[in-house]
C-alpha positions as CSV (number, residue, x, y, z in Angstrom):
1,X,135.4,343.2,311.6
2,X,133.9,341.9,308.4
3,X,132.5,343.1,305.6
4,X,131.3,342.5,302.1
5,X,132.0,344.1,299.0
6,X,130.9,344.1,295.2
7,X,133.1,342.9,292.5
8,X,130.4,343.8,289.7
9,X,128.7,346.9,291.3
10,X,125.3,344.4,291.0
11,X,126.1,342.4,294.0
12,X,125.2,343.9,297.2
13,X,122.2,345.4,295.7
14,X,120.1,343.0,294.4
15,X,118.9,339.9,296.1
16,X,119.3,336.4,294.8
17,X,122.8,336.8,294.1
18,X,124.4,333.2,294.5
19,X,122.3,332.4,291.4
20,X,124.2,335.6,289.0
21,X,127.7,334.9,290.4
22,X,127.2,331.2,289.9
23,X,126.8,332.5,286.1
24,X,129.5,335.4,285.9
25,X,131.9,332.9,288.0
26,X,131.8,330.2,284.9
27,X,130.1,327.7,287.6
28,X,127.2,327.2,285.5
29,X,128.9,326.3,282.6
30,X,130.7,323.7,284.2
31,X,127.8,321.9,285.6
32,X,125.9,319.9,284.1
33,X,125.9,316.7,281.1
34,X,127.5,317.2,277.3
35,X,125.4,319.5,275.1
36,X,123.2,321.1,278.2
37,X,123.0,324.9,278.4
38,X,124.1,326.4,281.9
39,X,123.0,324.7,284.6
40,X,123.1,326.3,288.3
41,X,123.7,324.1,291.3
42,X,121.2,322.1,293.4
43,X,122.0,324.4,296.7
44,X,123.3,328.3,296.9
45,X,126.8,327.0,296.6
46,X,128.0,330.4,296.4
47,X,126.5,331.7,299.2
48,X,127.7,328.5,301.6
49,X,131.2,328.7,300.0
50,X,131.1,332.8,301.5
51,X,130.3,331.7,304.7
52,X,132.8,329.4,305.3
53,X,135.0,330.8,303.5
54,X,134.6,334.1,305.9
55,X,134.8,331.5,308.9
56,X,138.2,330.3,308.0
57,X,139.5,334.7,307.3
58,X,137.5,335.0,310.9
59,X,139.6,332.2,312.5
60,X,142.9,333.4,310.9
61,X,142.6,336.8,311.7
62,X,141.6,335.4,315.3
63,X,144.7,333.7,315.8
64,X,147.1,336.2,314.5
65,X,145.3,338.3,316.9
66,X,146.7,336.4,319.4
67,X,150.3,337.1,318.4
68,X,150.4,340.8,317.3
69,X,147.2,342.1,319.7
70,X,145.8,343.4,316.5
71,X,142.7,343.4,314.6
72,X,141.8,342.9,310.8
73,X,138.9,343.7,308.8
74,X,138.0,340.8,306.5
75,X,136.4,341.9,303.4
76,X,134.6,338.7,301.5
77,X,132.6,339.3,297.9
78,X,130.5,336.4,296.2
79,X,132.1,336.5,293.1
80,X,135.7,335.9,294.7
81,X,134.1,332.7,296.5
82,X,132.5,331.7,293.2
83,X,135.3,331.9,291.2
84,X,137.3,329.9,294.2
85,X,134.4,326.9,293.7
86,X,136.2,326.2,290.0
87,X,138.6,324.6,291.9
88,X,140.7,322.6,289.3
89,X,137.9,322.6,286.8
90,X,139.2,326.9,286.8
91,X,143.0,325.6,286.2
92,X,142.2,323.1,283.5
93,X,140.4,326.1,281.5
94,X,143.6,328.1,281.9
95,X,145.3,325.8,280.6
96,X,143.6,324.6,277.7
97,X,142.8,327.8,277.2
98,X,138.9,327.0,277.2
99,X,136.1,326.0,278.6
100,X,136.7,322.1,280.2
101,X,134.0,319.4,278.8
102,X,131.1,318.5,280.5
103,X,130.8,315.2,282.2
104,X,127.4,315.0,284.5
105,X,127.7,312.6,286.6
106,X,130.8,311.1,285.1
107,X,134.5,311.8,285.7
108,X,136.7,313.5,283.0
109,X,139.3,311.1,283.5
110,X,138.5,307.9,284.9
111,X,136.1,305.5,283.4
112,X,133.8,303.9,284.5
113,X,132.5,306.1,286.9
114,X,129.2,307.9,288.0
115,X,125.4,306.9,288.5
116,X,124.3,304.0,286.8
117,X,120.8,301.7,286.2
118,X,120.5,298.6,288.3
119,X,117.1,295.9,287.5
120,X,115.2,298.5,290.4
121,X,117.0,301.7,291.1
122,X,120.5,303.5,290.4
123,X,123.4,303.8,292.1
124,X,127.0,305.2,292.3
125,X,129.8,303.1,290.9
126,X,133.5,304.6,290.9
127,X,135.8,302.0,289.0
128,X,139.2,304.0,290.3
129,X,142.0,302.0,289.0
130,X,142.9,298.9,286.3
131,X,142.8,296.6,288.9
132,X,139.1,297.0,290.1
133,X,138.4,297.4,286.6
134,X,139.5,293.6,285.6
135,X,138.0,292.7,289.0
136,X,134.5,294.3,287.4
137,X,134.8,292.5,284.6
138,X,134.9,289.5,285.8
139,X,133.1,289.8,288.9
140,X,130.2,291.8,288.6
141,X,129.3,292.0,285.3
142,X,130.7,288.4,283.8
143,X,132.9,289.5,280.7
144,X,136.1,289.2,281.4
145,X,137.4,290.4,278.0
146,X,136.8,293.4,278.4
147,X,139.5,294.5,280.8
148,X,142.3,292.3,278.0
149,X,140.4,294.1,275.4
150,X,143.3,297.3,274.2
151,X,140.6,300.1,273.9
152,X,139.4,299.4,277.6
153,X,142.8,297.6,279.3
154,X,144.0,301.2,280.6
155,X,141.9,304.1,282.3
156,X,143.6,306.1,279.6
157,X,142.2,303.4,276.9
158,X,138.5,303.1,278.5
159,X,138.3,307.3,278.7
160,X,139.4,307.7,274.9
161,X,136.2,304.7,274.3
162,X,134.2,305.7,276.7
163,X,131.5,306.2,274.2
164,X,132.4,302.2,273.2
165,X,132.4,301.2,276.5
166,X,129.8,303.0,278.5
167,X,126.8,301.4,276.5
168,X,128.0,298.0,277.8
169,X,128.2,298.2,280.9
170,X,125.0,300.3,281.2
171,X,123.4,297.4,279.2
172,X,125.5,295.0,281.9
173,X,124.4,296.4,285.0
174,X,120.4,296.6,284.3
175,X,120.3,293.1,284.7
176,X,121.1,292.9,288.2
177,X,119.5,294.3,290.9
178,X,120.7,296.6,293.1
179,X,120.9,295.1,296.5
180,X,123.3,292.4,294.7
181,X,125.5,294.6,292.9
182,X,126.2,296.9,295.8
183,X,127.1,293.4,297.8
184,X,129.1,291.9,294.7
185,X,131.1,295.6,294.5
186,X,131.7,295.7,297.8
187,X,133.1,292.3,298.0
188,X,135.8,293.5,295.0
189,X,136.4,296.5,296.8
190,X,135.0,299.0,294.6
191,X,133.6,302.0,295.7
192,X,129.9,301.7,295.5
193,X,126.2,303.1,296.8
194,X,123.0,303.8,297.0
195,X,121.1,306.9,294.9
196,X,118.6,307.6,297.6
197,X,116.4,310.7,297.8
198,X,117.4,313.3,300.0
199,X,114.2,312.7,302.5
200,X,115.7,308.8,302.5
201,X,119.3,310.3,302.8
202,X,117.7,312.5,305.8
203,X,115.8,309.6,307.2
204,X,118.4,306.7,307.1
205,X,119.9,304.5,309.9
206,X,123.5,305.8,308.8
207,X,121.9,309.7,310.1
208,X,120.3,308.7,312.8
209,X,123.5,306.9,314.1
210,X,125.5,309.5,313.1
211,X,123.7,311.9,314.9
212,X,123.1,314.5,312.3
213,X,120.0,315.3,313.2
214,X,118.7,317.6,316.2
215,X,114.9,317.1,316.8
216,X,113.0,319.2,319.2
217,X,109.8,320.4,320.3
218,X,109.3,324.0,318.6
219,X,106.0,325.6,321.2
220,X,104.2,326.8,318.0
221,X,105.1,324.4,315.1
222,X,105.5,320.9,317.3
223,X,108.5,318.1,316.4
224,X,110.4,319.8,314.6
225,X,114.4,318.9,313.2
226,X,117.8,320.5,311.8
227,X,121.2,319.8,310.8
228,X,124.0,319.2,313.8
229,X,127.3,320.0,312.9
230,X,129.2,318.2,310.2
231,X,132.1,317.6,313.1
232,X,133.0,316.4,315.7
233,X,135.5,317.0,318.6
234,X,137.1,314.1,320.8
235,X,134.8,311.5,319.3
236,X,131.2,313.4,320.1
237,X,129.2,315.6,317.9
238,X,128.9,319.0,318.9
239,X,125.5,319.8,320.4
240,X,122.9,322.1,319.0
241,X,122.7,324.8,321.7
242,X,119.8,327.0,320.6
243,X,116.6,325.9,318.4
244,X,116.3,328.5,315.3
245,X,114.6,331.5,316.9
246,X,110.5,332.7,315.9
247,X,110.9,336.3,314.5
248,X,112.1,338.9,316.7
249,X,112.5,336.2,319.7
250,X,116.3,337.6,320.4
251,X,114.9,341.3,320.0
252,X,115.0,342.6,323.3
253,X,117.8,340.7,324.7
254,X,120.1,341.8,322.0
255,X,119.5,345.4,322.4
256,X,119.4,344.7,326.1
257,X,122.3,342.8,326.4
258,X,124.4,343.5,323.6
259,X,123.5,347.1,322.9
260,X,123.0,348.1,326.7
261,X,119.7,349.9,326.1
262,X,117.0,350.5,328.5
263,X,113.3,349.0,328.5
264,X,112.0,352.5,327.9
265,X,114.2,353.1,324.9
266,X,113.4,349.3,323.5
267,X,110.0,350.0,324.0
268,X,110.0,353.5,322.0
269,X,111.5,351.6,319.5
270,X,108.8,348.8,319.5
271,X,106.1,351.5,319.8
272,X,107.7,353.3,316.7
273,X,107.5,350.0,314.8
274,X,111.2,349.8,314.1
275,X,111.3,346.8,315.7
């Protein structure tokens, strides 16, 4: 079995939780650019993280089963799962006995790195090592002597003048556009791509090949389309059995099926309005 349970005494009884643990957890104070006030995340990370989070317990505790022929009960609270999220960002705190710096889109360590302006749109550039940094220099943005330069030779250099160097290549970059920067980085091997929008993301050829999307004909609301599964299993995505359900569509075959209960006694039920 599983269950939840409240690490503040708040959480299982009021709704729109994700949004308070994401603040009592410290994940809104690492999110965010330098000198912004908490900022919460773009999805209910918290709430996601608990799910999977209770899928992995559920699996575990499944597989044990199969050794010992016993049960558990998995108890999972938000806060736990929020905390979890902090990931190394948590451990760098602990150690530094502090709250990390913010970054935004940039990397606390490796420089450059994050979203940057092209001539007609931004995109994500993530200079990993020195190598693709002299390679950037002199391939993509035409100053070579900036990678013999000492403040900017070494990652370590370029992250202590990052606040030198950042400017630049901003200023660099602008006056390209993107479709030939994302060919001219890919060329040097550095990691590079688009900043779409997430309809674009939702609606690009790379999904549609993939096969991330499941469309079907919903008989009230027409074409409709969600999410398949992130995985796949011997090379083939995993289908989308069942459409999301209208309310109370599952109703009576739950009851029926699940909960053994006659027509009669699902009809006093419906009659009574507790279904």
């Amino acid at each position: 079995s599983i269950s939840g349970y409240s690490r503040s005494g708040a959480e299982a009884k009021r709704p729109g939780y994700d949004l308070v643990v994401q603040g009592e957890a410290g994940l809104m104070a690492m999110n965010g650019d330098e000198g912004q006030g908490p900022l919460k995340f773009g999805v209910a990370a918290v709430d996601m993280f608990t799910g999977m989070y209770s899928a992995q317990a559920i699996l575990a505790a499944l597989y044990e089963r199969h050794t010992t022929g016993k049960g558990r009960h998995v108890q999972m609270a938000l806060y736990d799962c929020g905390l979890m999220i902090t990931s190394y960002y948590g451990m760098e705190a602990l150690l530094k006995d502090g709250d990390p710096p913010k970054f935004g889109n940039a990397h606390p360590s490796i420089v450059p790195y994050g979203v940057f302006e092209a001539a007609d749109g931004p995109l994500v550039i993530t200079v990993g090592n020195n190598g693709q940094f002299q390679r950037f220099c002199s391939e993509i943005v035409g100053h070579p002597e900036w990678a013999t330069d000492e403040r900017f030779a070494t990652n370590t250099a370029r992250s202590a003048h990052r606040h030198v160097l950042m400017p630049l290549i901003h200023a660099a970059l602008r006056e390209k556009p993107r479709a030939l920067l994302l060919a001219q980085l890919t060329a040097a091997q550095i990691p590079c791509g688009e900043v779409l929008g997430l309809l674009d993301a939702l609606q690009s050829e790379r999904t549609q090949d993939a096969g991330l999307l499941h469309r079907y004909e919903d008989t009230e609301a027409g074409a409709q389309a969600v999410l398949a599964p992130p995985y796949a299993m011997d090379g083939e995505r995993l289908p989308v059995r069942l459409p999301p359900p209208h309310l109370g569509e599952h109703t009576d075959a739950v009851l029926s099926e699940q909960l053994g209960m006659a027509p009669e006694a699902i009809a006093a039920l419906r009659a009574s309005h507790i279904i």
